[in-house]
GULO-963964 format. One line per field, with one value per residue: x, y, z of N, C-alpha, C in turn; chain. Coordinates in steps of 0.05 Angstrom, whole numbers, m for minus. Layout:
# GULO-963964
n.x: X,...;
n.y: Y,...;
n.z: Z,...;
ca.x: X,...;
ca.y: Y,...;
ca.z: Z,...;
c.x: X,...;
c.y: Y,...;
c.z: Z,...;
kette: A,...;
This chain:
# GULO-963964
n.x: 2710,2684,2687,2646,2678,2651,2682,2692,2669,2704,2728,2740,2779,2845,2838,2852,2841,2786,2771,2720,2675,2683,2641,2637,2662,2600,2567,2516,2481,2466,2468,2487,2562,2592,2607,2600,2567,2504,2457,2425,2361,2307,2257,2184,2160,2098,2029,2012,2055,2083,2040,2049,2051,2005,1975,1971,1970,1910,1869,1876,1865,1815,1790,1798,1768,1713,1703,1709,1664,1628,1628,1613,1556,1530,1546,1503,1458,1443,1427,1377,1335,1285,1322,1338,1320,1305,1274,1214,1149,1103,1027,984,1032,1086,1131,1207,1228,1307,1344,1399,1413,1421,1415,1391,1382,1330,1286,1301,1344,1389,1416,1428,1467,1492,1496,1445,1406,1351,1289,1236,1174,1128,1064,1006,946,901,876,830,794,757,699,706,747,773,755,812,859,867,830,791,748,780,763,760,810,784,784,826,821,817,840,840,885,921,947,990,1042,1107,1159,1215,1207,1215,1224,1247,1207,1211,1192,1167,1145,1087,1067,1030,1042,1032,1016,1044,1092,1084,1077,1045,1030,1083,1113,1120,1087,1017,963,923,945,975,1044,1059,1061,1063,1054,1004,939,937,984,1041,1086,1140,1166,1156,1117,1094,1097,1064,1020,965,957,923,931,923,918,923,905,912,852,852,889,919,930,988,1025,1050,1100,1146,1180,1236,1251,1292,1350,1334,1279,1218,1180,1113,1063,999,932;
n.y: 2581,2517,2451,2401,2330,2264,2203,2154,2086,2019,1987,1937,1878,1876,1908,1966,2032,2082,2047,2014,1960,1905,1861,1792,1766,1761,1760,1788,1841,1824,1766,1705,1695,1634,1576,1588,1553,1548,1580,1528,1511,1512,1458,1464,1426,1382,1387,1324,1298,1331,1307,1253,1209,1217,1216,1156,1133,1153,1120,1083,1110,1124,1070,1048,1092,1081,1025,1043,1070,1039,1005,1031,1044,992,982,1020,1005,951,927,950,937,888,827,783,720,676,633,587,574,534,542,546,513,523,573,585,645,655,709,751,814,869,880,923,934,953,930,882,882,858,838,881,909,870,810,779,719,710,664,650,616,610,617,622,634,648,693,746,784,840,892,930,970,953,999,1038,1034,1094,1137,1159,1120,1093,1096,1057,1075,1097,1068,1026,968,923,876,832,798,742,705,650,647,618,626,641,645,725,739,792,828,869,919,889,859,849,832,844,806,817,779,807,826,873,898,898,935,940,979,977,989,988,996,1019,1040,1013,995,947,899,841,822,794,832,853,860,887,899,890,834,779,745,682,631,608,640,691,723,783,825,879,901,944,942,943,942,921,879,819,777,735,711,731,758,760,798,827,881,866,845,795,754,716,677,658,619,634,594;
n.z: 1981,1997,1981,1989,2005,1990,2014,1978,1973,2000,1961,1967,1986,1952,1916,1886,1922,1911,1868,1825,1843,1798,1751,1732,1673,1635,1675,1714,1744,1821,1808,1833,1840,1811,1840,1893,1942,1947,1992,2040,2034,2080,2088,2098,2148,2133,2145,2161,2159,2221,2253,2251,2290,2321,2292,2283,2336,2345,2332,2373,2417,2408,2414,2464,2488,2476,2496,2547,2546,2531,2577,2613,2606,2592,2651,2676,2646,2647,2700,2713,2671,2652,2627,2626,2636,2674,2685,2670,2657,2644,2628,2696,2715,2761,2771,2781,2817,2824,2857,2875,2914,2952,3011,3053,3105,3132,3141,3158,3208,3213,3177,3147,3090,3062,3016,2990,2977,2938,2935,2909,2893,2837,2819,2773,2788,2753,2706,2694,2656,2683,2697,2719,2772,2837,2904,2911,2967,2989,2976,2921,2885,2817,2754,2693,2646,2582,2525,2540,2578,2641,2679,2729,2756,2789,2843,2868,2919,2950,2991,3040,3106,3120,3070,3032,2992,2953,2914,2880,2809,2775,2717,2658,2590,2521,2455,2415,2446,2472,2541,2601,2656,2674,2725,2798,2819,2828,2787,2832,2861,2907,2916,2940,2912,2917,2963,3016,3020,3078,3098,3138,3116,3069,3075,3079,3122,3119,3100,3055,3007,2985,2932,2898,2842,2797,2728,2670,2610,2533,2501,2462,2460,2453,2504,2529,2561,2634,2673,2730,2768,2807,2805,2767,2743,2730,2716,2712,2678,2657,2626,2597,2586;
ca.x: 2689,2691,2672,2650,2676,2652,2689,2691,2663,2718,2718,2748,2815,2862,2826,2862,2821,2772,2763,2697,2681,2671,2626,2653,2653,2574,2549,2491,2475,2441,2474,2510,2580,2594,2630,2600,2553,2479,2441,2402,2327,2287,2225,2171,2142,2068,2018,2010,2088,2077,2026,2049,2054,1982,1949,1974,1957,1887,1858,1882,1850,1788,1780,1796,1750,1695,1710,1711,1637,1605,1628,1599,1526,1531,1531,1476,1427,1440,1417,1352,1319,1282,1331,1351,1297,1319,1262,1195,1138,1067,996,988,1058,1090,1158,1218,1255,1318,1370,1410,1407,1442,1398,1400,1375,1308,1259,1308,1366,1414,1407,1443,1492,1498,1479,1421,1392,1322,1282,1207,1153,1101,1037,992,922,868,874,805,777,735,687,712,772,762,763,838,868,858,822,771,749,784,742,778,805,778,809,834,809,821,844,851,912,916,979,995,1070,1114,1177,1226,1203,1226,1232,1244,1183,1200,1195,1153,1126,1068,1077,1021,1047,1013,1029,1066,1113,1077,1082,1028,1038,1111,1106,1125,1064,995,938,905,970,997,1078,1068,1041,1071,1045,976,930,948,1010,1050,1112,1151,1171,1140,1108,1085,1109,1054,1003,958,951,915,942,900,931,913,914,893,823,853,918,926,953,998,1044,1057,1123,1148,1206,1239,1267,1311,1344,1321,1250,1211,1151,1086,1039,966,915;
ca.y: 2561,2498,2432,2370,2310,2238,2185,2132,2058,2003,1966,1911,1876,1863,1926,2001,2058,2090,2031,2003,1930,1901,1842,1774,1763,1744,1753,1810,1854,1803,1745,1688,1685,1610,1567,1604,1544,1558,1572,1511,1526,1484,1462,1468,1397,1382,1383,1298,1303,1333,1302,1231,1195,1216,1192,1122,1130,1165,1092,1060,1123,1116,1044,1059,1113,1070,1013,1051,1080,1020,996,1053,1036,967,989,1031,998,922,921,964,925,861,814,754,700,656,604,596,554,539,552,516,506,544,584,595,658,663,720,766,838,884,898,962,933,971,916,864,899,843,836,897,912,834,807,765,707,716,644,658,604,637,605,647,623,663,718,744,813,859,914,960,963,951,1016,1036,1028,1115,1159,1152,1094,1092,1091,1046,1092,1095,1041,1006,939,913,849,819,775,724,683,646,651,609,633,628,672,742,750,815,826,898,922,866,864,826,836,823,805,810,777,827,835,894,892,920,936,934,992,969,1007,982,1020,1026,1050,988,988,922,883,808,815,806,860,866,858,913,914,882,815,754,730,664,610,618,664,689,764,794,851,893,915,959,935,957,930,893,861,789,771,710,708,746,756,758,808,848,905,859,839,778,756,691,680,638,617,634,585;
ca.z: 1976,2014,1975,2002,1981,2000,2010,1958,1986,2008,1935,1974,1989,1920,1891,1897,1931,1889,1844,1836,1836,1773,1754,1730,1651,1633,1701,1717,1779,1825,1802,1849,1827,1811,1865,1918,1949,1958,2021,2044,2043,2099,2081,2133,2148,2136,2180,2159,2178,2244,2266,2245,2310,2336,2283,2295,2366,2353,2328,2400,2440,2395,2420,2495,2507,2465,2514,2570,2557,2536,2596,2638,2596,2617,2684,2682,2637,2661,2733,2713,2662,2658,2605,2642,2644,2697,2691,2649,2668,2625,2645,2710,2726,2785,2757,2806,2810,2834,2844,2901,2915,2969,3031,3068,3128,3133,3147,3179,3216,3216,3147,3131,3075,3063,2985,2999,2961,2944,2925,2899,2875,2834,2806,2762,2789,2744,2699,2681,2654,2706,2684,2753,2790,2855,2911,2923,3000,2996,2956,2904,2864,2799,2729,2669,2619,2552,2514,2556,2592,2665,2689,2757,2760,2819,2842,2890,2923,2975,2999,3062,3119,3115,3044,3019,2961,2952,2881,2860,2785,2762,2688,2630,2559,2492,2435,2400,2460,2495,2571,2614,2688,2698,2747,2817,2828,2817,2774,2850,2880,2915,2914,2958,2889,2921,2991,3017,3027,3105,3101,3138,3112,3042,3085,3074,3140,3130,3078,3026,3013,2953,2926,2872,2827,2779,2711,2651,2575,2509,2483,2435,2464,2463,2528,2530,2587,2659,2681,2754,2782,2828,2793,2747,2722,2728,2716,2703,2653,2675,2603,2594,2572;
c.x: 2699,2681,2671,2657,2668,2664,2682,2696,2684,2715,2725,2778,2824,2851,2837,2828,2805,2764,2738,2704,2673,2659,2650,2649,2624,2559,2529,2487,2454,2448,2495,2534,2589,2622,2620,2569,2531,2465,2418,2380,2314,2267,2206,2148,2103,2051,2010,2036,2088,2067,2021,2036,2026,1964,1950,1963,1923,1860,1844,1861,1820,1777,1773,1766,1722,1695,1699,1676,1613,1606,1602,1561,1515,1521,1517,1455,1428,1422,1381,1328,1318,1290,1350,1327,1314,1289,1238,1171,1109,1053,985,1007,1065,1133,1170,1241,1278,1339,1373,1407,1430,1417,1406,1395,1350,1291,1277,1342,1402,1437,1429,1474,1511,1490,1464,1416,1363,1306,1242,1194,1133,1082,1017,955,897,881,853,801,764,720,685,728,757,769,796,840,860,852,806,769,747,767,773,780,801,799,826,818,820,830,848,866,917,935,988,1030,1084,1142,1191,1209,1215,1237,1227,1233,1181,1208,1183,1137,1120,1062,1047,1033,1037,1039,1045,1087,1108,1078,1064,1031,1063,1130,1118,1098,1044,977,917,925,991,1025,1082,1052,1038,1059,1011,971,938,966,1024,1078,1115,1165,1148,1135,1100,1087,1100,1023,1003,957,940,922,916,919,914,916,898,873,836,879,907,949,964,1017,1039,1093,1128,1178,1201,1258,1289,1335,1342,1293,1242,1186,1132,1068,1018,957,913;
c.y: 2533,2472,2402,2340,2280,2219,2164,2099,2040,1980,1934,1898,1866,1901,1954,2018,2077,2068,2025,1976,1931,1868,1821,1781,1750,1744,1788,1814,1833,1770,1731,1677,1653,1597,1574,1581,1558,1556,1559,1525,1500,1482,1452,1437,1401,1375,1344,1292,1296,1322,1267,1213,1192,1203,1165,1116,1136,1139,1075,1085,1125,1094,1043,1068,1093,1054,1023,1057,1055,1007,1009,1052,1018,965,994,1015,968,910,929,952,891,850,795,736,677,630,610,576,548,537,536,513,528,550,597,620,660,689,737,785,848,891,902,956,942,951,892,876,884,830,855,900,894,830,777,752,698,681,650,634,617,621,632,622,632,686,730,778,830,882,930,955,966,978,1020,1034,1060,1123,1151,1130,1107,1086,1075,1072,1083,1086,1021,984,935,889,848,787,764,703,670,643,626,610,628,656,691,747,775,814,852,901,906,873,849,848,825,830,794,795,779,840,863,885,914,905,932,945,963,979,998,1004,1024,1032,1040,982,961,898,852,802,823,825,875,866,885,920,893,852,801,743,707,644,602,634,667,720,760,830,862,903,921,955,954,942,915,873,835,776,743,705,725,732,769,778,817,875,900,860,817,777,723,694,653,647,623,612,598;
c.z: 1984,1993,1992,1985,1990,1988,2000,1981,1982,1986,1949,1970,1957,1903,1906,1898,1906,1869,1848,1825,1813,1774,1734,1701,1646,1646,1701,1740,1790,1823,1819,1835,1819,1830,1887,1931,1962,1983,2020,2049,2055,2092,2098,2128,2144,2150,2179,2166,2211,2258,2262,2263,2322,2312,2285,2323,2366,2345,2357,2418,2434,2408,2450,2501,2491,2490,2539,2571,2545,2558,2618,2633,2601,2647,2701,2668,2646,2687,2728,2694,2661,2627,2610,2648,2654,2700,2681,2658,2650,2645,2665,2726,2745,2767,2784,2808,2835,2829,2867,2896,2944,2989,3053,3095,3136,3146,3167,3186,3219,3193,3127,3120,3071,3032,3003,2975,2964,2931,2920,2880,2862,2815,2797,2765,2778,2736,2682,2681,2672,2685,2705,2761,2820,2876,2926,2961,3005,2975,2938,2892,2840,2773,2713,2653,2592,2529,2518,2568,2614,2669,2714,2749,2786,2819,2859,2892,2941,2968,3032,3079,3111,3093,3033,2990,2950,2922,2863,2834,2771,2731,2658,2608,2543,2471,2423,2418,2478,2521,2581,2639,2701,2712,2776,2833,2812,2807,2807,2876,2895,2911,2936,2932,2902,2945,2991,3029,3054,3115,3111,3132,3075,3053,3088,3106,3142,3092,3052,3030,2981,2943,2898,2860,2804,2755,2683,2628,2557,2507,2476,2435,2463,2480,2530,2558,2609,2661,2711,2756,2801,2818,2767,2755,2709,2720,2702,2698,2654,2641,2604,2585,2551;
kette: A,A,A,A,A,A,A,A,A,A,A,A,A,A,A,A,A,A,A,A,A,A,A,A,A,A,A,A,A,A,A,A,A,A,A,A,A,A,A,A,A,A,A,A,A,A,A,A,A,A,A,A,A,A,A,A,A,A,A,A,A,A,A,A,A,A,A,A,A,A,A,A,A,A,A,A,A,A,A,A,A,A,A,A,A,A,A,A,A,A,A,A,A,A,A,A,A,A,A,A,A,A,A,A,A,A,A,A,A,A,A,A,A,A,A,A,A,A,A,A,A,A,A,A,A,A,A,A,A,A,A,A,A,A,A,A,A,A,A,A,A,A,A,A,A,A,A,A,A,A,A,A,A,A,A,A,A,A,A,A,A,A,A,A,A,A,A,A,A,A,A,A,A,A,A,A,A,A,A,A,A,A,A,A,A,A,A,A,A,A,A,A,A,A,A,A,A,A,A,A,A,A,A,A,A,A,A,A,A,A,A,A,A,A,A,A,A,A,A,A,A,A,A,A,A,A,A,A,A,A,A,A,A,A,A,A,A,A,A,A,A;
């Protein structure tokens, strides 16, 4: 009969073979003998830790990119509306706008891709009610719509030859700050509002000259002013009686 016998575990140096270890006086299985320095425990930063540095910075990139897009709003909404009154005149009086633009060359070829300064006198000679619009240049004659009222507006102009009048807008304003007609486009189709009727292009031919515009209100506005542009964002404001 063969027995097996296993070998008894390596109690450790100082201690004879077969011995087992023994524990200190007082101490318990499990227990760090004393003297024997403890292993550091790291403690894992917080994410207000970590992430110190950006929040200081996320103030400054806050401000930037703010910056940056009111800029870009600016850009776009400035040029496009009318909020620059460049000159004001009462009822009677002739009001002068000035202000430059970029032209393309289209109507005067020498012209092109130059900034241009535009000079415009504008007299508001009569602005009186109608009960019909008169028949457009094509296509049917127009009815007033229901609730609304008519006017014929009448103005006289004088400018340098060859003044570009394109985009022109004859403007009425009520009381309460409504604005009727300030379309580049008349209620009878007209995108040439500043030039007279036989006029064939958006260039001023001849040093002064009178036009009449047609525009659409409520019944019950109280119209006090007209205002004069070219797309803005300029514009100048002529009084009523």
């Amino acid at each position: 009969m063969t027995t097996l016998v296993t070998p008894a575990a390596d109690p450790g140096p100082g201690m004879p073979q077969g011995a087992a270890p023994s524990l200190r006086p007082g101490m318990l299985p499990g227990m760090i003998p004393p003297g024997v320095p403890p292993v550091p425990v790291r403690r894992r930063k917080g994410w207000w830790q970590r992430n110190a540095i950006w929040l200081v910075l996320l103030p400054v990139a806050i401000a930037t990119a703010a910056g940056a897009s009111s800029f870009r709003v600016w850009a776009f909404w400035w040029p496009t509306g009318l909020h620059l009154e460049v000159d004001r005149a009462a009822a009677g009086e002739t009001a002068h706008l000035v202000d430059e633009y970029l032209d393309m060359g289209f109507d005067v070829p020498e012209r092109a891709n130059t900034t241009v300064r535009r000079e415009v006198a504008a007299t508001v000679t009569g602005v009186e009610q109608v009960d019909e619009l008169p028949p457009p240049a094509f296509g049917d004659p127009l009815p007033i719509p229901e609730g609304s009222v008519a006017y014929e507006v009448r103005m006289h102009f004088a400018a340098e030859l060859q003044t570009d009048l394109t985009g022109c807008q004859i403007i009425l304003v009520a009381a309460d700050g409504t604005r009727y007609g300030e379309s580049s486009t008349d209620v009878l189709g007209s995108s040439n509002r500043c030039s007279p009727p036989d006029a064939e292009s958006f260039i001023s031919e001849q040093p002064e000259w009178d036009v009449t515009s047609y525009v659409l209100a409520d019944a019950d506005a109280e119209l006090r002013q007209v205002r004069l542009a070219f797309g803005g964002p300029e514009y100048v404001t002529i009084g009523l009686p």
